[in-house]
N, C-alpha and C positions, 0 to 999 in steps of 0.2 A: 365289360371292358377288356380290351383284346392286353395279353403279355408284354405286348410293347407299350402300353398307354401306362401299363403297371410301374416300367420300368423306366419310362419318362418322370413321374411323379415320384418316384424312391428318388431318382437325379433328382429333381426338385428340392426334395426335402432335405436330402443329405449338402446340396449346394448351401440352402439358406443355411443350416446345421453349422454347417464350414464357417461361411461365412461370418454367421452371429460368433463362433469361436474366438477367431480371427481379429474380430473389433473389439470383443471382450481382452485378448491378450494384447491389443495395441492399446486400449482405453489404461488397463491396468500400468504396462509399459510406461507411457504416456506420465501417470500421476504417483507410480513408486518412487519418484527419488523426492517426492513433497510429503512422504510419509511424516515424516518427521516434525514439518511445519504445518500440517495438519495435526497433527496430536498436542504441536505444543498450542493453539489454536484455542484447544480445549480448558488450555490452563492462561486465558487470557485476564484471568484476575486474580491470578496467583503469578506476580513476577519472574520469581526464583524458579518455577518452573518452567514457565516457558522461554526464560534462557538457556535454561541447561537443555530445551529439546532443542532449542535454535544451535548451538552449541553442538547436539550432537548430531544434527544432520552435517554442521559443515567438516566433523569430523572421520561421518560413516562418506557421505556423498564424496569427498574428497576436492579432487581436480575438476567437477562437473560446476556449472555454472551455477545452479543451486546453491551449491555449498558456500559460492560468493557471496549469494541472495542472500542466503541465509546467514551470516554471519554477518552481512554488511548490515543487515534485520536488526541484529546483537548488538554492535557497536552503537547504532544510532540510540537503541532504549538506553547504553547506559552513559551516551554522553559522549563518545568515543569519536567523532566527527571524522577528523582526519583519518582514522584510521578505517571509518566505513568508506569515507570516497576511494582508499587503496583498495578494497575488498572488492569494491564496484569497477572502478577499471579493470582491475586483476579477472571479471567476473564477464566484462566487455569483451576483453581480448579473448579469452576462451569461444566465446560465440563470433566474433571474428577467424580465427583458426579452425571453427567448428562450425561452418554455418547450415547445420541442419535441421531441421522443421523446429522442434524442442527448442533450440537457441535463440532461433528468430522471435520465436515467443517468448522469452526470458528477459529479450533486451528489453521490453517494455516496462517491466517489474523493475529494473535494473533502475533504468532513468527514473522511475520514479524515484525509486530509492535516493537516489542521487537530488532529486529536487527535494525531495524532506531533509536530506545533509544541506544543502542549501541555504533552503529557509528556518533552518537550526541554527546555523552557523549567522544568520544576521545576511544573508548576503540573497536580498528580496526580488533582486531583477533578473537574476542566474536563477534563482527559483521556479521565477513566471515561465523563464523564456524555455526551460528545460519541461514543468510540469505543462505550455500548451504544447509542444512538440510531443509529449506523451498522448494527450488529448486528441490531436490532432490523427495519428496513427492506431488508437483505438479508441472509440467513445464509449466504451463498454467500460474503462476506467474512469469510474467518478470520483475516486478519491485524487486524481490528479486535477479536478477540476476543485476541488476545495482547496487545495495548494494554490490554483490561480486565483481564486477569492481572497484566501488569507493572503496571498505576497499585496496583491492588489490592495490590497487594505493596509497594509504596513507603508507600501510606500504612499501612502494618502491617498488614493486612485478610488473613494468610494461609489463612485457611480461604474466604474468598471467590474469592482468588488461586486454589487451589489448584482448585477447581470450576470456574474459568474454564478453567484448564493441561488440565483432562481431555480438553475438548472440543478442544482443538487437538494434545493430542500426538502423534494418529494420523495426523494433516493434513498430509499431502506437501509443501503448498503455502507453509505456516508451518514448515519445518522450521531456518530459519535463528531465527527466531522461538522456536523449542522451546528451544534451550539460552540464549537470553537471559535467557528467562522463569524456566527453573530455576534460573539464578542470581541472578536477582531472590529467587525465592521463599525460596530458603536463606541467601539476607545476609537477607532480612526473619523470618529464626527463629532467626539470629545465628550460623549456621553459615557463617563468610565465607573456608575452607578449601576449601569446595564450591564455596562459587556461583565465588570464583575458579578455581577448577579448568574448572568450565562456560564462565564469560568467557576463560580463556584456548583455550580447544576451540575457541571459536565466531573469536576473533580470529585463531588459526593458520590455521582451514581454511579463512579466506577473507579475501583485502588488504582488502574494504570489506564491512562489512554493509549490505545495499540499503536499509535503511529509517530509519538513524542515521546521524549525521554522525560517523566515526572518534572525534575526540574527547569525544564521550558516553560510548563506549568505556574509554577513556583514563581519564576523570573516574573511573570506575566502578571500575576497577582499582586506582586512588589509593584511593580510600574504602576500599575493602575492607580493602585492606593496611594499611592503617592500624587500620582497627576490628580488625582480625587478628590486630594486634601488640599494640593497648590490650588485647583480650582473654584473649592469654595472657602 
């Protein structure tokens, strides 16, 4: 091999070298300021801690849109409604005054966020209409498609409920999600035997559901047992 074929292939290797660098410090870039809501992730059945990570990312992360995510994350487990929608718009406009790659992906986390305040707050067609618009711009978010299941199901829409349920049953990633949704759908057809049976599955095998505030829960359990009893 002549000294220039030598010195083409060193370029070679030191190019791909570079390059792999390069993507490794963009990738890292990229997922540092979710350190936090990664870690608290790990404490997703221990509450108390994973507010306080939620908590302390929007304190380390600051003015980054993160920091909104994440906090708007906070409010919503502990009941805080109104004050997660300000977190979220507050979390909007940064990615509006900022709209660079990172932001543009953020708003989708954001709306979501915003549709679980939504359908928290009782208000089931601001839910729908925000969780397909989520949908809609990435179908890689299934948990916004269990938001269209449940809203659909709240406001009696079971046949459209039930078309949304398909698409997420087989979903690894919506599996806490799955048996919410079935017991939506079965109090929204007046079988409130079932969907309790589903809400109680979903509340044993786990102290918190990651995307409701416990007492959602709670409420949920109430109504039924009640429609339960009016009904036989």
């Amino acid at each position: 091999m002549s000294p220039h074929m030598e010195y083409l292939n060193l370029n070679l290797t030191s190019t791909i070298a570079g390059l792999a660098v390069v993507l490794l410090v963009m990738f890292a870039r990229l997922h540092w300021p979710f350190r936090y809501q990664y870690i608290s992730h790990l404490f997703k059945s221990r509450t108390e801690q994973r507010l306080r990570w939620l908590d302390v990312s929007y304190r380390k992360n600051r003015a980054r849109s993160v920091a909104m995510l994440d906090k708007s994350t906070y409010e919503i487990l502990i009941g805080n409604y109104e004050l997660a929608e300000k977190y979220i718009v507050q979390g909007l406009n940064v990615c509006k005054e900022r709209p660079s790659l990172f932001n543009q992906a953020m708003i989708h986390y954001l709306f979501y966020n915003l549709a679980i305040v939504y359908y928290s707050s009782g208000r089931y067609s601001e839910a729908l209409e925000v969780a397909f618009r989520v949908y809609q711009r990435d179908q890689g978010m299934t948990d916004s498609l269990a938001v269209i299941a449940c809203a659909h199901a709240r406001l009696g829409e079971v046949e459209s409920a039930q078309e949304a349920f398909k698409l997420i049953s087989g979903k690894r990633s919506a599996r806490d999600w799955r048996l919410f949704c079935l017991a939506e759908i079965e109090a929204a057809k007046g079988n409130y035997e079932h969907a309790l049976a589903h809400l109680r599955q979903l509340m044993g095998k786990s102290s918190h559901f990651l995307h409701l505030n416990r007492a959602e829960l709670e409420k949920r359990l109430e109504e039924w047992q009640k429609a339960s009893t009016q009904a036989s």
